[in-house]
PATIPA-594223 format. One record per residue (C-alpha): residue number from 0; residue in three letters; x, y, z. Coordinates in steps of 0.001 Angstrom, whole numbers, padded with zeros to 6 digits. Layout:
N
seq/type/u/v/w
NUM/ALA/X/Y/Z
...
END
This chain:
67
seq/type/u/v/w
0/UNK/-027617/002481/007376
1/UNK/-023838/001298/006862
2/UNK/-022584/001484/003440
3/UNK/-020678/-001149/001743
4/UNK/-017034/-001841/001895
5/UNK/-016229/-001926/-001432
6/UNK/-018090/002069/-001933
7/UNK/-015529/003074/000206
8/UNK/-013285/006014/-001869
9/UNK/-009299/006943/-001304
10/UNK/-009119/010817/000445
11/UNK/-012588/010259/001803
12/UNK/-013609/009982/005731
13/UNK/-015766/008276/007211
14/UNK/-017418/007835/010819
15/UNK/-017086/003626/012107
16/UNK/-018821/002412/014730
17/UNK/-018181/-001186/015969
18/UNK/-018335/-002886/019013
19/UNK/-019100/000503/020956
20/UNK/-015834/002108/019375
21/UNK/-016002/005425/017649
22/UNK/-013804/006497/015248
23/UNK/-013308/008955/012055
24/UNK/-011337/007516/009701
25/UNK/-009431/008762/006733
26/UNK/-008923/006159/003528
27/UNK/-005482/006449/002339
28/UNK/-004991/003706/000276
29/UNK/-006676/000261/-001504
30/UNK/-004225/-002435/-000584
31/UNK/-006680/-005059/-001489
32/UNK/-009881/-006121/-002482
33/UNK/-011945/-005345/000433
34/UNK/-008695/-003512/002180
35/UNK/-008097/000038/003075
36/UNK/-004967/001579/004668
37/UNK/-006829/004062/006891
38/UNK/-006014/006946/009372
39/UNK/-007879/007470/012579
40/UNK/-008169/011433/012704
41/UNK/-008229/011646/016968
42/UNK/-004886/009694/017178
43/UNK/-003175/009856/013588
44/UNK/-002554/006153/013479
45/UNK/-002254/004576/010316
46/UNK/-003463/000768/010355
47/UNK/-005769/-001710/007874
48/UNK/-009612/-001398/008047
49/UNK/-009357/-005313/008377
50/UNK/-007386/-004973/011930
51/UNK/-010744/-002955/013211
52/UNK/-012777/-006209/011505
53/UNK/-011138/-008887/012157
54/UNK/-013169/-009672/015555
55/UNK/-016367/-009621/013436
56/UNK/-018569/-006787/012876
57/UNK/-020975/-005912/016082
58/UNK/-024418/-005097/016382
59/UNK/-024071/-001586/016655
60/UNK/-021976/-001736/013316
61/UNK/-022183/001172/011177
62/UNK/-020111/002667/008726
63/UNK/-021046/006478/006939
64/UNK/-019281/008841/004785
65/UNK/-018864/012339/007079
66/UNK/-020228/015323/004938
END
């Protein structure tokens, strides 16, 4: 089960899933309410966690901190 947005902690990683995409992410920063700067660990790109939402959130949405 995805956890919330807003339990989402700066230095922590997490494993996204959304629209069949994959990705282990890194929170860096809170820029805004429900805003993280993020890193994807496979590529080192830094962008907003709204760019990956901004189409909507999928079926297959999920969202998990990675122990």
């Amino acid at each position: 089960m995805a956890i919330a947005l807003d339990n989402l902690r700066v230095g922590r990683v997490y494993s996204f899933t959304n629209y069949g995409e994959h990705r282990q992410l890194e929170v860096m920063a809170k820029i805004g309410r429900d805003n993280f700067q993020v890193k994807d660990l496979a590529t080192l790109e830094v962008y907003e966690l709204d760019e990956l939402l901004r189409w909507g959130i999928g079926k297959d949405y999920d969202l998990d901190e990675v122990r």
